[in-house]
N, C-alpha and C positions, 0 to 999 in steps of 0.2 A: 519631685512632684511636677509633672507638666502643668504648662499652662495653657489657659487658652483664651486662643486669640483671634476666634471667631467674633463677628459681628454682634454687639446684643440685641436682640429680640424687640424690633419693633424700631430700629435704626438703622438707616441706609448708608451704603458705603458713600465717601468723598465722591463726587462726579467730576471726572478729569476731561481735558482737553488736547488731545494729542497737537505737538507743537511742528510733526513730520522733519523735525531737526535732528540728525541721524546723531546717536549717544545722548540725547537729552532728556527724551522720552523714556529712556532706560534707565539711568537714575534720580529720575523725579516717580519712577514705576506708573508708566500711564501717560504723564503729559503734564501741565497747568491745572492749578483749581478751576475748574467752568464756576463762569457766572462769577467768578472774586477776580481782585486786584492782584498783580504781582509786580513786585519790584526789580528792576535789575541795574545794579552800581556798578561802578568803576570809573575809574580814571579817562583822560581821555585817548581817544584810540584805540581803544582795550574789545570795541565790537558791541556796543548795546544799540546803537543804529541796526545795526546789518542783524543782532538777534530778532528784533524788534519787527524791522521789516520781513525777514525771512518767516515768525511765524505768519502774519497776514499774508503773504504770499503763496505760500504751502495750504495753509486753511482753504484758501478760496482757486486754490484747484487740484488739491488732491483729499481735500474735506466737503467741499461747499459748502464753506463755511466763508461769506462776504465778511469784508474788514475795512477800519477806516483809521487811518493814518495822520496824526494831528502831530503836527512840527512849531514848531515853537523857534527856530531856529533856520534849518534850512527852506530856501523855498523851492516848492515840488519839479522845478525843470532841473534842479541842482541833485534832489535827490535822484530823479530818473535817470539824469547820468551817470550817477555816482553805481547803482548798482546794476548798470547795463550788463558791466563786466564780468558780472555773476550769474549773466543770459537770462537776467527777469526783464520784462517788458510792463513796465507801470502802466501806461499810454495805454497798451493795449486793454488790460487788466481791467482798466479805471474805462475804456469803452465800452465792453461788456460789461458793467454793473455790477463788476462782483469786488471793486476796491476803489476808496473815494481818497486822497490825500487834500487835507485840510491844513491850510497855511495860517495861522493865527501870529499877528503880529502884537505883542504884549508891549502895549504902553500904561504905565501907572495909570496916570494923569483921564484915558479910558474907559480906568475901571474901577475908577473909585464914585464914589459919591460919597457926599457930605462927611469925606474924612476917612470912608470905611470901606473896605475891600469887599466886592462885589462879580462874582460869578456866575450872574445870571446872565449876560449876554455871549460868556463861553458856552454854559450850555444850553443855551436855545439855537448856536451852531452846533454844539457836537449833536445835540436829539436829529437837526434836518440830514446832517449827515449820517445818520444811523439810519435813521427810517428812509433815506436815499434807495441805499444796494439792500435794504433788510440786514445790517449789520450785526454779525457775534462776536467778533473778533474789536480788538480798539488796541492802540498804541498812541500812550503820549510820552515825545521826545522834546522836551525833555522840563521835570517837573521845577526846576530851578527857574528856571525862562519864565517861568509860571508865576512865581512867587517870590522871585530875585528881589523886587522893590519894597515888599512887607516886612519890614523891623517887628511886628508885635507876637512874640512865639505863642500867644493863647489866640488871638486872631489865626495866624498860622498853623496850630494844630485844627484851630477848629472847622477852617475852610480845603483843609488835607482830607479831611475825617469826610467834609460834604463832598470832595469829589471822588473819594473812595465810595463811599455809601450809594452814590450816582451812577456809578460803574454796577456798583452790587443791584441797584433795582430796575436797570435797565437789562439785568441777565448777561451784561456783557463780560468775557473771559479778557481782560485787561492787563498789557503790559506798561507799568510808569518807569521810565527811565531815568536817573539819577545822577549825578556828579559826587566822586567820592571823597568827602572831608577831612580838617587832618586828623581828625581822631575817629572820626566815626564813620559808617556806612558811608552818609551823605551829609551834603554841608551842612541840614538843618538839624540833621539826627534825630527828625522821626517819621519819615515816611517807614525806616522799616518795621514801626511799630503797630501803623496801622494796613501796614499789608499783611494778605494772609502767606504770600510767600515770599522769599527775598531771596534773589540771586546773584550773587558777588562776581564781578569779574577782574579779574588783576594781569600787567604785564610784570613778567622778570627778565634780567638783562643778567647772565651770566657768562664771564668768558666772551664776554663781548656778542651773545647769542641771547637774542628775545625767545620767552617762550608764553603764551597766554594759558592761564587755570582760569578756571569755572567751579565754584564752592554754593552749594546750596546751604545758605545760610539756617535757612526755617521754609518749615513748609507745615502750616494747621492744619492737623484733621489725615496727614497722610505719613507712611514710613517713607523713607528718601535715603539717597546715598550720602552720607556727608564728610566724606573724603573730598580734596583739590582733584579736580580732571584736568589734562589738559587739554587743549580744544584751538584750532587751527580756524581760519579763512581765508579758501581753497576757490576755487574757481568755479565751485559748484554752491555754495555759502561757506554755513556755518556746520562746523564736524565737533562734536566731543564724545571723547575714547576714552570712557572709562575701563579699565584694569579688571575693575569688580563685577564687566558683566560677562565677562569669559565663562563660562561653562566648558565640563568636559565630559561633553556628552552626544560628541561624533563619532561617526562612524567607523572601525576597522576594518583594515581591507586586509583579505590575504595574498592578493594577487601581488606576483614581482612584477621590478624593473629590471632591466640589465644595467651594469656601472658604466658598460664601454669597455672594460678592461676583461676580457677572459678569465683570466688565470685568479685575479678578484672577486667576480661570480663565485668562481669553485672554491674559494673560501668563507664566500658567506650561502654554504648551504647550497651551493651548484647552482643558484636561481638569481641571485644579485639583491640588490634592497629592497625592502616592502613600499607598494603603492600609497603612498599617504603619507609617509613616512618622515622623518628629520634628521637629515646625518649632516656630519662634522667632521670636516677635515682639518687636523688641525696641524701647525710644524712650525720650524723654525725657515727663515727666506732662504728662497733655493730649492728645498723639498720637492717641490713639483704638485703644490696644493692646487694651482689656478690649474693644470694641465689636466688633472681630476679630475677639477670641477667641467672642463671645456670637452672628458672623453664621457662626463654623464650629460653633456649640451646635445652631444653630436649622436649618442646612442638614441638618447629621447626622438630628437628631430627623426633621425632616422627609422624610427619607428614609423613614424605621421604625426606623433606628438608635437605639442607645444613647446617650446620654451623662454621663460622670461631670465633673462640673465642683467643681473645687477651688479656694476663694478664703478668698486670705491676707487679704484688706486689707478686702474691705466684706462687708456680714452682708446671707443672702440674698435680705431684702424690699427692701435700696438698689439691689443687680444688677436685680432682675427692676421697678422701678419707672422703675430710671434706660436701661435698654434698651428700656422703652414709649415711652419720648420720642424716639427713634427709629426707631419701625417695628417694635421684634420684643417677640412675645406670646412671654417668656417662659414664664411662668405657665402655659399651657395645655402646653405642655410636660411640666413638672413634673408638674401634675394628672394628665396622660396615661400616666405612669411613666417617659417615655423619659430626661426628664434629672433631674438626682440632683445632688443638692448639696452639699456638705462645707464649711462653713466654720467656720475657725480661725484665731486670732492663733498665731502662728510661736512664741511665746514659753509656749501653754501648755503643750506639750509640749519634751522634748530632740528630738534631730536624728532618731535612729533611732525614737522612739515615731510619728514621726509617717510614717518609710516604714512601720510596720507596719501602722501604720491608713491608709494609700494600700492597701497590699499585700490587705490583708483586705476593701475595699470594694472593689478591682478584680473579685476573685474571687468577692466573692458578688452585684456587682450586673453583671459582665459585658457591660460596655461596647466599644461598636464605637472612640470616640472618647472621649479625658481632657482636659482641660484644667486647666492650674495658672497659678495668676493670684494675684501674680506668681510668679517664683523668686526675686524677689530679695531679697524677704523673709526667705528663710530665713536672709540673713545672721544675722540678730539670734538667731540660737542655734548658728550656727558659723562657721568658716573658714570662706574660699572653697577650699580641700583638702577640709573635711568636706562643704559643699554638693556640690561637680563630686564627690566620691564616692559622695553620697546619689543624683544625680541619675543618675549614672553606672547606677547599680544597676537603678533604677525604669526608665531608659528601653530596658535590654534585657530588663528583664522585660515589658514593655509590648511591646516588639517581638517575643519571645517569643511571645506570645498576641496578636497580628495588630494591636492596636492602636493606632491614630493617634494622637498626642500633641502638643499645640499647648502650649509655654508662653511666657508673656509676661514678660518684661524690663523693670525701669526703670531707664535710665541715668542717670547724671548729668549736669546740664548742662554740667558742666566737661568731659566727654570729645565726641570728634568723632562719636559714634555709633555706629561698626563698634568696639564692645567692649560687654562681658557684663561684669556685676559679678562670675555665678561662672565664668567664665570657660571656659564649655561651647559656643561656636560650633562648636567643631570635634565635640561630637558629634550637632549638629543635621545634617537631612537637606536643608531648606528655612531659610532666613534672610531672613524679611523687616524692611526698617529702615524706624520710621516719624521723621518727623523734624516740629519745625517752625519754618519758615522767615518771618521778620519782612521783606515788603516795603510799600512802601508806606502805612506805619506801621500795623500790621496783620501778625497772624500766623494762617497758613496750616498747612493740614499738607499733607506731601508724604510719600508711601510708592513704595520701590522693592524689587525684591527683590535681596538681594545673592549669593544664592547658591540653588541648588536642583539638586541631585544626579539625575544619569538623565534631564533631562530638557533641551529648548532653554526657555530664558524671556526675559522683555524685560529690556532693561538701562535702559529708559525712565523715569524720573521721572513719575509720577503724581499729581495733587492729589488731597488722600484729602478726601472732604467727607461732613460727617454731615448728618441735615435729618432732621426728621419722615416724611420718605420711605422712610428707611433709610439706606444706605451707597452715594457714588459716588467714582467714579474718572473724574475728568477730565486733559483736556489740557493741558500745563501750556503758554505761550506762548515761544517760544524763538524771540526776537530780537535786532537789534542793543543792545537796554538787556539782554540776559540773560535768568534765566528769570523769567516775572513771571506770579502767583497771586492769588487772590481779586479781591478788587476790580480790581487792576493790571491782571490779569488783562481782569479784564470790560470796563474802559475803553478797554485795548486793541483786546477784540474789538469794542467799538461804535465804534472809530476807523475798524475795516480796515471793518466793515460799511458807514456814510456813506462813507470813499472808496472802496470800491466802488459807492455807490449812485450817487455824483458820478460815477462814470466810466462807469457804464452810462449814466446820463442822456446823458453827451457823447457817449458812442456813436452815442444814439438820434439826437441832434439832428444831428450830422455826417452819419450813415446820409441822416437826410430832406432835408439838404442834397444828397448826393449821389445822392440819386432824382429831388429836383427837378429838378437838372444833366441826366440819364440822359433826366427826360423831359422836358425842353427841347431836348434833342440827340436823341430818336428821334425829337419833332414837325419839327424839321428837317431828317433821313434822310428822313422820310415826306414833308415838299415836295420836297425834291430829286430823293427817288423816284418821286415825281409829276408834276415837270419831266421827268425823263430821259424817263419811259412817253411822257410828251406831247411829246415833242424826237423820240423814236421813231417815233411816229405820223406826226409831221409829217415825217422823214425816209421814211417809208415810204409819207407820201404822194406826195413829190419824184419818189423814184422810180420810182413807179406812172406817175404823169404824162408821166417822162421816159421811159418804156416805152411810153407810148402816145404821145406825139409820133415817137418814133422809127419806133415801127411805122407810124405815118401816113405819114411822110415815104418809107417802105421801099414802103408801096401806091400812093402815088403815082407815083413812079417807074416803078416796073412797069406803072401804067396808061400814063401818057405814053411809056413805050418800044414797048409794044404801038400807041399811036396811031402814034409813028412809026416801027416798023416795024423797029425797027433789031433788032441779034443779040440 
């Protein structure tokens, strides 16, 4: 029985506040409760400043939506410096009217009277600073600072509740910031009872690698994501990637690429890999994966395309030195703008910094085709669950925005080939296996492809060979000894080539044998046929004679009848 989960009749939906913080607004679905308090914990360093600041920043210029910034802690020329970095200009902000930051320096002694904690001359500054810019937006950082000196938890809940309740009736969309306790959210353990939403932030140190998550703890009144995100600050702020808002519901192209390699094309379908597409090169070291990768670099550019090429393992002058010894000018490439180079060891950054900086260089150098070389590097700063997650991410984002994606695999020798260390076959489009095979004491490499989606390909074994020429794909020999490459190969083929040559020569020599024969037996037809003409002759002279005797003997007669007279 369905349910339903429409609106009832005569109730408005939650009104949200979009926070313009890129993955946040996607699983909170919308943004902040408008007009309620939110909470955001964590430890320290963990980024509830820079959340904090980043939504008033965003509201009030890509909302207009003015905001006012109350610190408790830092003072405002500490914090303008602080997030210069992240290329917001407070100073500026706060000239134009559209952001006020408010320094409140919390002494007990203050704001007490007659023994009892008192709030009223906090908010007779936050109201002038609200009604200053017209404020919707408010951040206070941080709620401890606040309330540090109060020992009495029923005083304390009660004056939490009034400055929540103040935020609520001032219509302002409110972030309170938090210090996380040892058991609980926050040291007092109940701000997040009277917020309407509460957002958790935590660092992990794994492997010697920090990584930051974002957990929406509660959110009233709304559905929410409530999985761990994790969530990066990047030079542009604050980024959280959630997993769960991937959709797959982009576009197919059917238009090809070329691989760079000819004889490759004509095994996937005479046309090369599909536009959008995800292939896998995967093998064991030596194979000739990165040279793959560097003949669909060099195809791409050479088209007019783009290319963003991403290498874990060597730094850019060994790629573009160790691919001129095979045929491809990288270099002019690069010079030319098309292709673009990123390299990094796996290990300078955690798992998620380094999809940010994929994410951030896709978009601003806007490549036709990526390549990552390897993947398998990324073990060294997570699972194989974190890598197929990361990878998982980047490659519908990348299909998303129409682009091709080549990444290369290195196997271990211990395995048979057909496996991935992060164990993402299944969400490649195209699977090429390069392998290489010891015969004839000597090692070869052979590439096949194992899979390729949408399209017919060969199931044929190819000798993959590099040379100063570039890159080919040869026949491999498939005889009674099996399959045999390189050298084996060649000796083979110069065995069939001499017995071929020995059996055309015997052909030749049999052939003029038997013309010899042909013309010893037509010189023969031709006596005989000579004899008969002349056997002919001579019967046709027999007869001729024997026609004129007869007729002699026929005139005779008739004369000696005529002498004698008779009838």
């Amino acid at each position: 029985m369905a349910t339903d989960t429409s609106p009832i009749a005569g109730e408005t939906i939650l009104p949200k506040c979009l926070t313009g913080i890129q993955g946040l607004d996607e699983i909170t679905g919308g943004g902040l409760p408008k007009g309620r308090p939110t909470l955001v914990c964590g430890g320290p360093g963990c980024g509830k400043t820079v959340l904090g600041m980043e939504f008033l920043v965003r509201g009030a210029m890509e909302f207009g939506e003015h905001g006012v910034f109350v610190t408790f802690e830092e003072r405002p020329e500490e914090l303008a410096q602080n997030v210069a970095t992240l290329g917001w200009n407070l100073r500026e902000l706060e000239a134009k009217g559209k952001l006020v930051i408010e320094y409140i320096r919390v002494e007990r002694s203050e704001i007490e009277e007659t023994g009892e904690y008192d709030l009223e001359g906090l908010f007779i500054r936050l109201d002038a600073a609200v009604a200053a810019v017209g404020a919707k937006r408010i951040v206070l950082d941080t709620v401890e600072s606040l309330f540090a000196a109060l020992p009495n938890e029923l005083i304390l809940r009660a004056e939490l509740r009034r400055l929540f309740g103040w935020c609520k009736d001032k219509g302002l969309t409110a972030i309170i910031t938090g210090e996380r306790g040892d058991k609980t959210l926050t040291r007092h353990g109940l701000e997040e009872y009277v917020s309407d939403c509460v957002v958790d932030l935590n660092i992990r140190v794994k492997d010697d690698i920090a990584t930051r998550r974002l957990r929406i703890i509660k959110y009233r009144g709304s559905k929410h994501g409530t999985n761990e995100y994790p969530f990066l600050i990047g030079s542009e702020g604050f980024t959280v990637m959630p997993i769960t808002s991937i959709s797959l519901d982009y576009a197919t192209s059917k238009e090809r690429v070329l691989t760079g390699v000819e004889r490759l094309d004509a095994m996937l379908d005479g046309r090369g890999y599909y536009q959008g597409s995800s292939i896998l090169v995967s093998g064991a070291a030596g194979t000739g994966k990165s040279s793959l990768a560097a003949a669909f670099a060099k195809s791409t550019c050479s088209s007019g395309g783009k290319c963003l090429y991403f290498a874990f393992e060597e730094p850019v002058s060994q790629i573009i030195r160790n691919m001129g010894s095979i045929g491809m000018d990288l270099g002019k490439w690069r010079d030319a703008g098309l292709l673009k180079f990123h390299a990094s060891r796996p290990t300078t950054h955690g798992m998620e910094m380094h999809l940010l900086t994929m994410y951030h260089l896709v978009r601003e150098f806007k490549p036709q085709a990526v390549i990552i070389d390897p993947i398998s590097n990324l073990s060294s700063v997570g699972n194989e669950d974190e890598v197929k997650s990361l990878l998982t991410r980047f490659v519908d984002f990348l299909k998303g925005r129409g682009v091709t994606t080549l990444f290369t695999d290195l196997t271990s020798g211990k395995t048979l080939g057909e496996y991935t260390e992060a164990a993402i076959s299944s969400l490649m489009d195209t699977w090429i296996l390069l392998r290489n095979i010891e015969t004839n004491g000597e090692r070869n490499r052979a590439l096949f492809v194992l899979k390729s989606r949408g399209m017919e390909h060969s199931n044929q074994v190819r000798e993959f060979i590099l040379s100063s020429q570039g890159l080919e794909l040869a026949d491999v020999y498939l005889g009674v000894e099996g399959v045999l490459m390189g050298s084996a190969r060649a000796a083979q083929e110069a065995r069939e080539r001499e017995e071929s040559s020995r059996r055309v020569q015997e052909l030749k020599k049999h052939k003029r044998t038997l013309l010899a024969k042909r013309a010893a037996l037509e010189s023969q037809m031709a006596a005989i046929r000579q004899d008969l003409v002349s056997m002919e002759a001579e019967m046709e002279a027999v007869e001729a004679e024997d026609t004129a005797q007869l007729e002699a003997l026929a005139t005779c007669r008739d004369a000696m009848a005529r002498i004698r007279k008779t009838d």
